[in-house]
C-alpha positions as CSV (number, residue, x, y, z in Angstrom):
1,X,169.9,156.8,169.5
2,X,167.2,158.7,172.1
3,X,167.5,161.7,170.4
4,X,166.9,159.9,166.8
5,X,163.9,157.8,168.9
6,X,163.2,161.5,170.4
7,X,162.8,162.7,166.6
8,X,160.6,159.9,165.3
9,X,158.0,159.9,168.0
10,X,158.3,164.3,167.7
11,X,157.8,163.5,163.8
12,X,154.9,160.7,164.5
13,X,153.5,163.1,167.0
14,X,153.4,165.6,164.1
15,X,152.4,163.3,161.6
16,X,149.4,162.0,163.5
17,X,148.5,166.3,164.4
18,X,148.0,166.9,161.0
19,X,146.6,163.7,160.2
20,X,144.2,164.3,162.9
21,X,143.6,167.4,162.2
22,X,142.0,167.7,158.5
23,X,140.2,164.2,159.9
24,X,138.6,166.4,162.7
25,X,138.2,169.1,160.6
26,X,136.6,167.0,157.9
27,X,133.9,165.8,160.8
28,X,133.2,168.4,161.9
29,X,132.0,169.9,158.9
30,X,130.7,166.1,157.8
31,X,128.8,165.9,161.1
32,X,126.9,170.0,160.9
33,X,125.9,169.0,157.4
34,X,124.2,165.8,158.6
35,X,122.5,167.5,161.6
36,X,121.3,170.0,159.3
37,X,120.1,167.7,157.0
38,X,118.3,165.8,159.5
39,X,116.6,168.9,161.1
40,X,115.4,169.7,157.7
41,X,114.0,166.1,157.6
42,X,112.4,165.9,160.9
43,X,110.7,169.4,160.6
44,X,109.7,169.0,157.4
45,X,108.1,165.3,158.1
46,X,106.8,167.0,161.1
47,X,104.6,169.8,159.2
48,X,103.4,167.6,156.0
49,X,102.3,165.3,158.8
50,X,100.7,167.6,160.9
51,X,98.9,169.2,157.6
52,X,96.7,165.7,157.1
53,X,94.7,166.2,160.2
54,X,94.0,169.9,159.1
55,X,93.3,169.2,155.7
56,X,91.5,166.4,157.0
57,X,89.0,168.7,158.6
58,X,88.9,171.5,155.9
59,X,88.1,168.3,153.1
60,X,85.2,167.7,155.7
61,X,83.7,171.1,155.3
62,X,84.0,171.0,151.9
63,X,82.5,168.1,151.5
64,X,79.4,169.5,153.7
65,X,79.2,172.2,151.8
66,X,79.0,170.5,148.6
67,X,76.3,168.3,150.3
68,X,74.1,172.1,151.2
69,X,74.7,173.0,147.6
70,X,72.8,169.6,146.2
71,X,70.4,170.5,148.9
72,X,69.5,173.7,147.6
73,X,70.1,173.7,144.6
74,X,67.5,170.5,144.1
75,X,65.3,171.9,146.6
76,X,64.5,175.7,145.7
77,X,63.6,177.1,143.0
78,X,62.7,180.5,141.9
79,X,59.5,180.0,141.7
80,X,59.0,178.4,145.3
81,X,61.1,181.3,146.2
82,X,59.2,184.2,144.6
83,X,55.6,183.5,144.9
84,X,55.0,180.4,147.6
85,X,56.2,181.8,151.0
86,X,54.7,179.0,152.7
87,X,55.8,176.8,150.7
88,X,59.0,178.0,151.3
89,X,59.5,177.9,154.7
90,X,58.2,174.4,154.8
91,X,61.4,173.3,152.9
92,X,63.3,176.0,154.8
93,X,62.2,173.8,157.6
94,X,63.0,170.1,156.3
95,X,66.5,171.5,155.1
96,X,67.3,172.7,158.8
97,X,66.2,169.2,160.3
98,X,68.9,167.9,158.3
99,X,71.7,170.4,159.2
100,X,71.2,169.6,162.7
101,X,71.6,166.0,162.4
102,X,74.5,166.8,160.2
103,X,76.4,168.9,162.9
104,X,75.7,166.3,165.5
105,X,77.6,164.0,163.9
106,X,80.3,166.1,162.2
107,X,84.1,166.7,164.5
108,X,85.1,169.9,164.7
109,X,82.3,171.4,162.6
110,X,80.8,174.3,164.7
111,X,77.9,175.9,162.3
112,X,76.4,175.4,159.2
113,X,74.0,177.9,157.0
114,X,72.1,178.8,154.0
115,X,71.9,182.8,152.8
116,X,69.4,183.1,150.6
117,X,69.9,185.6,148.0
118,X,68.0,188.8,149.6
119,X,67.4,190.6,145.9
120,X,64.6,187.3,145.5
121,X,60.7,188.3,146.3
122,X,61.1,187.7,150.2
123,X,64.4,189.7,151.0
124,X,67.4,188.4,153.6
125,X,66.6,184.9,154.7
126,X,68.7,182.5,156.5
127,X,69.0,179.4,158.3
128,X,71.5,179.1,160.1
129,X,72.6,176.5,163.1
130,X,75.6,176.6,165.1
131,X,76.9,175.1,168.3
132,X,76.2,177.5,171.0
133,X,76.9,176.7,174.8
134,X,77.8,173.3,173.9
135,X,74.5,172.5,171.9
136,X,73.2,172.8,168.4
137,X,71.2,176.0,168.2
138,X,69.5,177.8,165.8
139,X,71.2,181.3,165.1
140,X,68.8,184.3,165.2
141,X,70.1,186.7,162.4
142,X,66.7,188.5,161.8
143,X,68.5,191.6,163.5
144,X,70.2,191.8,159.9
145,X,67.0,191.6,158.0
146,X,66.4,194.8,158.3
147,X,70.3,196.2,157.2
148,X,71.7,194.0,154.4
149,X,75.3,194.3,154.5
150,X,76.7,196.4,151.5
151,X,79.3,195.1,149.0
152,X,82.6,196.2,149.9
153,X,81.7,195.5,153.8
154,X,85.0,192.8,154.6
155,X,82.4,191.1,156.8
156,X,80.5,190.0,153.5
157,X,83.1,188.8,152.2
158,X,81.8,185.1,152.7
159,X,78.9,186.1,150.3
160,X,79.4,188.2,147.6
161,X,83.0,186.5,147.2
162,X,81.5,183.0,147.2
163,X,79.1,184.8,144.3
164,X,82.3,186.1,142.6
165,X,84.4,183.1,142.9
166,X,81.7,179.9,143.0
167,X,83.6,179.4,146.4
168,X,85.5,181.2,148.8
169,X,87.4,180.6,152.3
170,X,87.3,183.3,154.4
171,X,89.8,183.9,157.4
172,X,88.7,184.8,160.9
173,X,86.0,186.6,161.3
174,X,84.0,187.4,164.7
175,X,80.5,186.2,165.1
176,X,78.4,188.1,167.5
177,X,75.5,185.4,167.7
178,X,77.6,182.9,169.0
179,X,80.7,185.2,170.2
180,X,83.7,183.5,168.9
181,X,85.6,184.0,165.5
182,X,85.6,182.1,162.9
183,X,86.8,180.6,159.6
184,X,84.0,179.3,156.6
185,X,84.0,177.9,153.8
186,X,81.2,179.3,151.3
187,X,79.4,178.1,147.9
188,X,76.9,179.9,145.9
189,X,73.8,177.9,144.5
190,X,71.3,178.3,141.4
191,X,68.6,176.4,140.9
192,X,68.1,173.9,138.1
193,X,67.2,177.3,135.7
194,X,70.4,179.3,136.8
195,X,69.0,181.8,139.3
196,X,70.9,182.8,142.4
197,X,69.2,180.8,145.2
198,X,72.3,182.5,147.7
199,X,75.4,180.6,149.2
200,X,75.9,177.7,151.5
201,X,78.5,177.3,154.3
202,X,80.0,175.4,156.9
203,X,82.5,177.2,159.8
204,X,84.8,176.1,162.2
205,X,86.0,178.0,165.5
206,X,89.4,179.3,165.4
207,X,89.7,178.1,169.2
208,X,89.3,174.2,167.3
209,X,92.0,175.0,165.0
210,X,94.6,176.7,167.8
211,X,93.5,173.5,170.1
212,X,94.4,171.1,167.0
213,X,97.8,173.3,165.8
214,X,98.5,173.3,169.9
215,X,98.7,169.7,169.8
216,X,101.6,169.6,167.0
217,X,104.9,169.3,168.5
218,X,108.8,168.8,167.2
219,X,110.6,170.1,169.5
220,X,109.1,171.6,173.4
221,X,109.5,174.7,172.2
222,X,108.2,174.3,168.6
223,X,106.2,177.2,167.0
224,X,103.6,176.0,164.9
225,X,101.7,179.3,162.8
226,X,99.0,178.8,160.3
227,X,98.3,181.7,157.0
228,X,96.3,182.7,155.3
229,X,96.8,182.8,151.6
230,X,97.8,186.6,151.6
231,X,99.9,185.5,154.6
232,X,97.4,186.9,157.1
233,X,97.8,185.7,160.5
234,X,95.5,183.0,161.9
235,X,96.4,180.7,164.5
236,X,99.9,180.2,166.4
237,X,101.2,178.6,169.7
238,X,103.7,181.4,170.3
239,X,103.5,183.7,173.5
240,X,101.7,186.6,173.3
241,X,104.4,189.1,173.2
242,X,106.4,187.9,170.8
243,X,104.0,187.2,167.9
244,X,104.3,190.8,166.1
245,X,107.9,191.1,165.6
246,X,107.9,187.2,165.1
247,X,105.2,186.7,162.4
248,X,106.9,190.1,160.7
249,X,110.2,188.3,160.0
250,X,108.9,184.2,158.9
251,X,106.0,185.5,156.7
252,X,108.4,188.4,154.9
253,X,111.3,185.1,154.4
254,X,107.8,183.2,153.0
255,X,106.8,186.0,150.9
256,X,110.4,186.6,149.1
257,X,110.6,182.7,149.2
258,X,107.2,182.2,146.7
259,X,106.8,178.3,147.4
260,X,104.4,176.1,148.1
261,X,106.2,174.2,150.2
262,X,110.1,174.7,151.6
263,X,112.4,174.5,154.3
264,X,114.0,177.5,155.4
265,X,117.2,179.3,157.2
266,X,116.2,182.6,158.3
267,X,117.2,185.3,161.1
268,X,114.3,186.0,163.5
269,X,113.1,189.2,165.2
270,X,115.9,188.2,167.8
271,X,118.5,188.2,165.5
272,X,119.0,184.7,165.8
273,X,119.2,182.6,162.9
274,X,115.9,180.2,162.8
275,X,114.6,176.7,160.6
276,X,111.4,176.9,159.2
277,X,109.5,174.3,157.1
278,X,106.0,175.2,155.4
279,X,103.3,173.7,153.6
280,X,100.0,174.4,151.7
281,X,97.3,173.1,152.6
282,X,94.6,172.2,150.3
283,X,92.1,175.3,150.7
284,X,95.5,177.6,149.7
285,X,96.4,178.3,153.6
286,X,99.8,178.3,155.0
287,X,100.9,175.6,157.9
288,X,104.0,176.7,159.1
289,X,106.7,174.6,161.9
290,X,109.2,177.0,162.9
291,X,112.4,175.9,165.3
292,X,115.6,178.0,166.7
293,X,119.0,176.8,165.2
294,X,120.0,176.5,168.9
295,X,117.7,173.7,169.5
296,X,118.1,171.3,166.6
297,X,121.6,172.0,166.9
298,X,122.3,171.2,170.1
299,X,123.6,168.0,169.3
300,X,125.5,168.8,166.7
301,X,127.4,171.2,169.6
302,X,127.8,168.2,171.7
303,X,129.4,166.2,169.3
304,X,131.6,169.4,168.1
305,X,132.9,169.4,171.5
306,X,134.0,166.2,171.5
307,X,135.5,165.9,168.6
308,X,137.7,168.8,169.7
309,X,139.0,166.6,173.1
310,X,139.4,163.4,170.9
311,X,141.8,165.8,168.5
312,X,144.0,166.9,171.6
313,X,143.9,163.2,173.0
314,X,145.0,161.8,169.7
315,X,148.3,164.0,169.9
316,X,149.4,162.9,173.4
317,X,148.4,159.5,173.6
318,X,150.4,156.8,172.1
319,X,150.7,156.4,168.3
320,X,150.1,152.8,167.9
321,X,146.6,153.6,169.3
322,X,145.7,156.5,166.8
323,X,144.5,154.1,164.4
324,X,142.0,152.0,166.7
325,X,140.6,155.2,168.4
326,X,140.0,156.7,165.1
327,X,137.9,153.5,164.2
328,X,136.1,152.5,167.8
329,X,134.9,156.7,167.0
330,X,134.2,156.7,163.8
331,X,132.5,153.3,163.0
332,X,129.3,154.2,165.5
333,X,129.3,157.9,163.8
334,X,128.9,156.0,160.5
335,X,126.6,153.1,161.7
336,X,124.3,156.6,163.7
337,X,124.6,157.7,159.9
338,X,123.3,155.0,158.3
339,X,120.3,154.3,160.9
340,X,119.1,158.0,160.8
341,X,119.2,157.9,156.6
342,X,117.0,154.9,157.0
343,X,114.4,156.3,159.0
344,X,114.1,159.4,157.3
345,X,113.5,157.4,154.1
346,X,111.0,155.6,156.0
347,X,109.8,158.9,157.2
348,X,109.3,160.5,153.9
349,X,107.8,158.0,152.5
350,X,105.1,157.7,155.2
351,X,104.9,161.4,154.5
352,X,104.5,161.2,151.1
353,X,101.3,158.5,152.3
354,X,100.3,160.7,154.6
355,X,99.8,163.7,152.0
356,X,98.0,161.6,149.8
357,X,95.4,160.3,152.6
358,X,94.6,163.8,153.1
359,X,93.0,164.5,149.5
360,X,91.1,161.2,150.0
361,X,88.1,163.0,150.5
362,X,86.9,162.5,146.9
363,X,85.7,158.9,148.8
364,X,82.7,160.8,150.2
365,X,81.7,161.6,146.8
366,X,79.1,158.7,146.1
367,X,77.4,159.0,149.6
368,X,77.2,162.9,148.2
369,X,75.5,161.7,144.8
370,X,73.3,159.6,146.8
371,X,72.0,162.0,149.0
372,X,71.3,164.1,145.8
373,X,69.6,161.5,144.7
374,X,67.2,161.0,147.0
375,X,66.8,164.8,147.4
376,X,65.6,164.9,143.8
377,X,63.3,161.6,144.4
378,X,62.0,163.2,147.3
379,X,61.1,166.5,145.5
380,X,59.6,164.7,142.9
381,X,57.5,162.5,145.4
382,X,56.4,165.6,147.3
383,X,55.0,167.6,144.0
384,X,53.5,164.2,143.1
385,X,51.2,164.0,146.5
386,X,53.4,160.6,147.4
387,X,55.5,161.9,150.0
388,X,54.1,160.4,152.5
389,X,55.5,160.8,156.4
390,X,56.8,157.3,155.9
391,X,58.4,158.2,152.7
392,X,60.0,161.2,154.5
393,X,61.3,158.9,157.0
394,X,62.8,156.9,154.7
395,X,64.6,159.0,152.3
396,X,66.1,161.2,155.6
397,X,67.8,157.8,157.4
398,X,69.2,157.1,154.0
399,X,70.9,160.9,154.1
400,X,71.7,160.0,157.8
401,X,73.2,156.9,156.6
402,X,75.4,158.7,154.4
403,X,76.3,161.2,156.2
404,X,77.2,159.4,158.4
405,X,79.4,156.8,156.1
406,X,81.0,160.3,155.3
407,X,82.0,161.2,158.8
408,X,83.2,157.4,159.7
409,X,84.9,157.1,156.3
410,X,87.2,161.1,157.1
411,X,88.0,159.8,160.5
412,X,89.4,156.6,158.8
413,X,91.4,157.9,156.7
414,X,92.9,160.2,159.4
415,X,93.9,157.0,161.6
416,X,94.8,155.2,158.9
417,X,98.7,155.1,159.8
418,X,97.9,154.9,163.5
419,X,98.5,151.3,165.3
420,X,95.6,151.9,167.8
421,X,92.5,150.9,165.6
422,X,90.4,148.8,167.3
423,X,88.8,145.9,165.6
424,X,85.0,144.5,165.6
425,X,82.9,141.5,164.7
426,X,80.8,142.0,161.8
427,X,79.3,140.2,158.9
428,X,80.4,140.3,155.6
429,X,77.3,139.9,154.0
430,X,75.9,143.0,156.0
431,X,78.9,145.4,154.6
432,X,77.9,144.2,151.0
433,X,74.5,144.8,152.0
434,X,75.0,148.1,152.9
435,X,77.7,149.6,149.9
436,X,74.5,148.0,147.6
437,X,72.2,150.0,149.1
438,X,74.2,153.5,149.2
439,X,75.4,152.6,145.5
440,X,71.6,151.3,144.8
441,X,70.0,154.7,142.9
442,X,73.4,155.2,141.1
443,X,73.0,151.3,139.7
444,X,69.4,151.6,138.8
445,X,70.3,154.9,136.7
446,X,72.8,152.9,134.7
447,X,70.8,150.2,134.6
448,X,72.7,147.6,135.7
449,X,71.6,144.5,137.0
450,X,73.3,143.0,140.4
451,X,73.6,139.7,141.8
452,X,74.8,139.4,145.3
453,X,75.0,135.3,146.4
454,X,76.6,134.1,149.3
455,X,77.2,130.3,150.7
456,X,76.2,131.4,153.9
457,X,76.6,134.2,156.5
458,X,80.4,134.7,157.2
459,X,81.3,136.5,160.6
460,X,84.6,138.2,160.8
461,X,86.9,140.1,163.4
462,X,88.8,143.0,161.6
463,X,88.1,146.6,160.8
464,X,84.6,147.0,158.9
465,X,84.6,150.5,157.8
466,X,88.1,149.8,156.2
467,X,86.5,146.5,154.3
468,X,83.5,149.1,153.3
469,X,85.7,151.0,151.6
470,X,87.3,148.3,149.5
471,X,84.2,146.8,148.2
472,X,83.5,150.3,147.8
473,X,86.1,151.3,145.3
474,X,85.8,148.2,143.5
475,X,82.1,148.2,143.1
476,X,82.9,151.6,141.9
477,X,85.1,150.3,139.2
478,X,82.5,147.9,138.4
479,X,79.4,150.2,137.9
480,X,82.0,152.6,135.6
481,X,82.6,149.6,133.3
482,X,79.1,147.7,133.2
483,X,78.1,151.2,132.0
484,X,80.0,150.9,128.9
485,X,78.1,147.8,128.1
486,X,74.9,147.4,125.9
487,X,72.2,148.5,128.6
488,X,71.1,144.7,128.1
489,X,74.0,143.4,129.1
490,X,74.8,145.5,131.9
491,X,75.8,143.5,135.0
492,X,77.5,143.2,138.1
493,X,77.9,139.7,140.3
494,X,79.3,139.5,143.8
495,X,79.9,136.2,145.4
496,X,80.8,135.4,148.7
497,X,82.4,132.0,149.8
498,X,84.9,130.8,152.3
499,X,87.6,128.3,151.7
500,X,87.4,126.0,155.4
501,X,90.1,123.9,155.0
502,X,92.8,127.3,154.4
503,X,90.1,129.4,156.2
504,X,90.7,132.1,153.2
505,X,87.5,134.4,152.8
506,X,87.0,135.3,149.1
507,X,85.1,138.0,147.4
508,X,84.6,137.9,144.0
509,X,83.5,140.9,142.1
510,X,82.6,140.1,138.2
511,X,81.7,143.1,136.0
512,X,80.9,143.3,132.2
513,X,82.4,145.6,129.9
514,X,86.2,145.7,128.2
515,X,88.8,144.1,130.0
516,X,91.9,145.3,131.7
517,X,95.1,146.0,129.3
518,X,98.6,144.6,129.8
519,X,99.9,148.1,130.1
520,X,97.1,148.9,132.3
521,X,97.4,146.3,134.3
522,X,101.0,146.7,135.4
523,X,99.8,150.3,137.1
524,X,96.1,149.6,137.9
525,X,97.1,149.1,141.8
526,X,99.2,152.4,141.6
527,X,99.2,155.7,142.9
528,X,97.5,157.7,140.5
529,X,96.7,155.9,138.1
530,X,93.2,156.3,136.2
531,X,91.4,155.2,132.8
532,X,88.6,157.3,134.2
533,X,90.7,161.0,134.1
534,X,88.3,162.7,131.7
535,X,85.2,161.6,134.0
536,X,87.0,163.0,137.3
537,X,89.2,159.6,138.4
538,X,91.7,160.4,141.2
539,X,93.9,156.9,140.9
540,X,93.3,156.5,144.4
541,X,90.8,153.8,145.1
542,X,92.1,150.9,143.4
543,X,95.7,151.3,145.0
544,X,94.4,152.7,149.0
545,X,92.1,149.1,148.5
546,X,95.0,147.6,147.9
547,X,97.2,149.0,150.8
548,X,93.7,148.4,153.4
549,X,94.0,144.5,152.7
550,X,97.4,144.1,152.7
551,X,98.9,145.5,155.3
552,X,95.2,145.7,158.0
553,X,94.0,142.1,156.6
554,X,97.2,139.9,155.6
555,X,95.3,139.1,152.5
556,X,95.4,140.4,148.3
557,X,93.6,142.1,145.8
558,X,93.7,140.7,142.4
559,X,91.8,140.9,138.8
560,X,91.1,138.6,136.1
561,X,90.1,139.0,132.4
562,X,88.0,136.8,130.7
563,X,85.3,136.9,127.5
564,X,82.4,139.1,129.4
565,X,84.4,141.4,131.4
566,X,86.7,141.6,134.7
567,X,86.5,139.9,138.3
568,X,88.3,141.5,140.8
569,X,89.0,139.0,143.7
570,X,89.8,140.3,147.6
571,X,90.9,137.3,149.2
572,X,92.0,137.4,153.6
573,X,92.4,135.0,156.5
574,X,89.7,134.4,158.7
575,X,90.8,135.2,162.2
């Protein structure tokens, strides 16, 4: 009888080893997939993120540029530029004083210049203003009056390319003046005839963008290494003494990969085998996060090695027990599993928003038509002997103004997923008030009559630049469809009332024109989404509007159709 009982439990012993063992096995291998796939996750959540707050910056300069290029190109013309040198250097002069206030008010901006086109009557001309020793300072290039740089010359690259192209980046390139290097971002202009005026720029030092790329982190010893678009070397965290043989391997695996965006296993110049994830940013750069296997894999090793012990405990403890240590290891392993799938849905999804708030810039396009605007009026004032010093005044705050609605409305949309916002008292009526009068010269050229009533003033505690840009985007809308009316029956209302017994604060927009589709009407608060393609329409203001008030203001956004036109209602607690 023992040596049968000897025989079973030598048979159950058995039976649970290779039982055991395929289970092990199969972990193990179940277990360095799922680290894998969650280091791919993590590092590739890690760069797309990191990727918003440089795209965030390079959007900035673009959009400053843009703003030069109105200047200009509004501002000079051939004729000023061939025959009036006084008059010239008077709007040479008025175009500098708003630089300056620009770069004072502008993050990580460091310079900002016109090159006027030096084959025009009065040769090389510039203005050009940079922080130097910690202060906005006009650059003195008159040393390269004299010795135009010829074509071919890499370090003109930023103008004849920006000719070539209509715009150009340009890597790092050292600046004596100011003695740093630096990346810029370059335009050309014509005037309203067509003739080369030059190029406009902004620039940004490379120590800004290794001080912002410094800052990215994944692991503590995380490489982060931005590209050009020809895979040039930029920017990197990496010791010094490692970077040749380093950037050699990761761009070569980048090169042979030819995507925008991947995650890749590769051997590095140790001959250890390396993750890397990439991205493109939008001005056709490379942001690269690169990690050794040994570090995201560490756990993965860990649980490896215990896997292995459990195995050998599982053959020499008793059988009856098999079953319940199988389950008390498993069950966390699967519930570890199922959290860690959860948040890198949550992850890439927040990713995915955080990708999107990056191209958000086209948001700074009516302050940009504005300031054109008032460019053109104040030309048109000037030759007309009405541009008064008053006059001056006025149309400058109202480019200050914004600018500045620019700068407030980038840093926004940087924070936007950040918990930290801080929120102030305002008015309501004031933030109407103000997107009127920024939207006021673009109304009056449509012709479109607006009607702004209120039951009183109605004080508030939340986030007022976030509000701005909701009554923003629908006023937007609004101006869009009134257009498409009869230009006698163009018109937009806005009414303002609060609800005391609920404490509910509406905001009723009314526009005329078509109303809203069915079909439309299911996407309209969408990603994406746009009846206003052909006319440049991104998709993105109707559905951002909607994200602002309902997850910063606990409130709705809604439309209704009726015989005139559309009302589009933002409705939120008082608090």
């Amino acid at each position: 009888m023992k040596r049968i009982f000897k025989k079973v439990i030598v048979l159950l012993i058995l039976g649970a080893f290779f039982v055991a063992l395929p289970l092990e096995i199969a972990g193990l291998i179940r277990n360095e997939k799922a680290f894998k796939s969650e280091a791919e996750e993590k590092i590739e959540y890690t760069i797309k993120s990191s990727a918003v707050e440089l795209n965030t910056v390079f959007n900035s300069m673009e959009s400053l540029v843009n703003m030069l290029q109105a200047l200009v190109s509004t501002t000079f013309t051939y004729d000023i530029y061939s025959s009036n040198y006084n008059k010239f250097q008077e709007l040479k002069k008025q175009s500098s004083i708003i630089i300056k206030q620009t770069l004072k008010k502008t993050p990580y901006i460091s310079g900002m210049h016109i090159t006027f086109n030096p084959e025009l009557h009065f040769g090389r001309e510039e203005i050009y203003y940079a922080y130097k020793n910690g202060r906005v300072s006009f650059i003195n290039s008159a040393k390269l009056a004299q010795k135009w740089i010829e074509k071919g010359d890499p370090a003109s690259d930023y103008y004849f390319k920006a000719i070539k192209y209509g715009k150009y980046w340009c890597g790092l390139d050292y600046e004596s003046s100011i003695d740093a290097y630096l990346a810029s971002y370059t335009k050309s202009v014509y005037d309203i005839n067509g003739t080369l005026i030059g190029i406009v720029g902004s620039d940004i030092r490379s120590d800004e963008i290794v001080k912002i790329i410094k800052a990215m982190r994944i692991y503590d010893d995380s490489q982060i290494i931005l590209y050009g678009k020809d895979l040039t070397l930029y920017a990197h965290n990496i010791p010094a003494k490692n970077t040749e043989k380093y950037f050699s391997a990761l761009s070569s695996q980048i090169s042979l990969n030819n995507k925008e965006n991947d995650c890749i296993w590769y051997k590095a110049y140790d001959g250890k085998k390396h993750i890397a994830a990439y991205t493109t940013l939008n001005n056709g750069w490379i942001l690269v996060a690169t990690q050794p296997e040994t570090t995201v894999m560490t756990s993965a090793a860990d649980t490896r090695k215990t896997l292995l012990i459990t195995m050998l405990l599982t053959i020499v403890v008793i059988i009856g027990f098999t079953a319940v240590l199988i389950r008390r290891y498993y069950g966390p392993v699967v519930e570890s599993a199922e959290q860690n799938e959860i948040i890198i849905i949550n992850q890439s999804r927040q990713a995915k928003l955080g990708e999107m708030i990056g191209n958000i810039a086209h948001q700074c396009k009516q302050p940009l038509n504005s300031i054109n605007i008032d460019i053109a009026n104040m030309k048109d004032d000037y030759y007309a002997s009405e541009l008064s010093p008053e006059n001056f005044d006025r149309y400058t705050e109202k480019m200050k103004d914004n600018i500045t609605i620019m700068s407030d409305t980038i840093t926004d949309f940087a924070d936007f997923l950040k918990p930290d916002r801080k929120k102030e008292t305002f008015l309501i009526n004031d933030v109407i008030e103000k997107v009127l009068s920024m939207m006021a010269e673009s109304l009056k050229i449509n012709k479109i009559k607006v009607e702004f009533n209120a039951d009183r003033k109605i004080s508030v505690t939340n986030y007022r630049n976030e509000l701005t840009q909701c009554i923003f985007n629908i006023l937007e809308n609004a101006r869009d469809a009134a257009s498409a009316s009869p230009p006698d029956a163009r018109q937009i209302s806005i009414e303002l009332s609060e609800d005391f017994a609920e404490k509910m604060i509406h905001i009723n927009i009314f526009n005329t024109g078509s109303v809203i589709s069915e079909e439309a009407g299911r996407h309209i608060f969408t990603p994406y989404f746009s009846t206003k393609e052909a006319k440049g329409g991104t998709g993105l203001g109707l559905y951002l509007t909607k994200q602002i008030i309902e997850n910063h203001f606990n409130g709705r956004v809604y439309y209704t159709n009726n015989d005139e036109g559309v009302t589009f209602t933002i409705e939120f607690k008082e608090i």
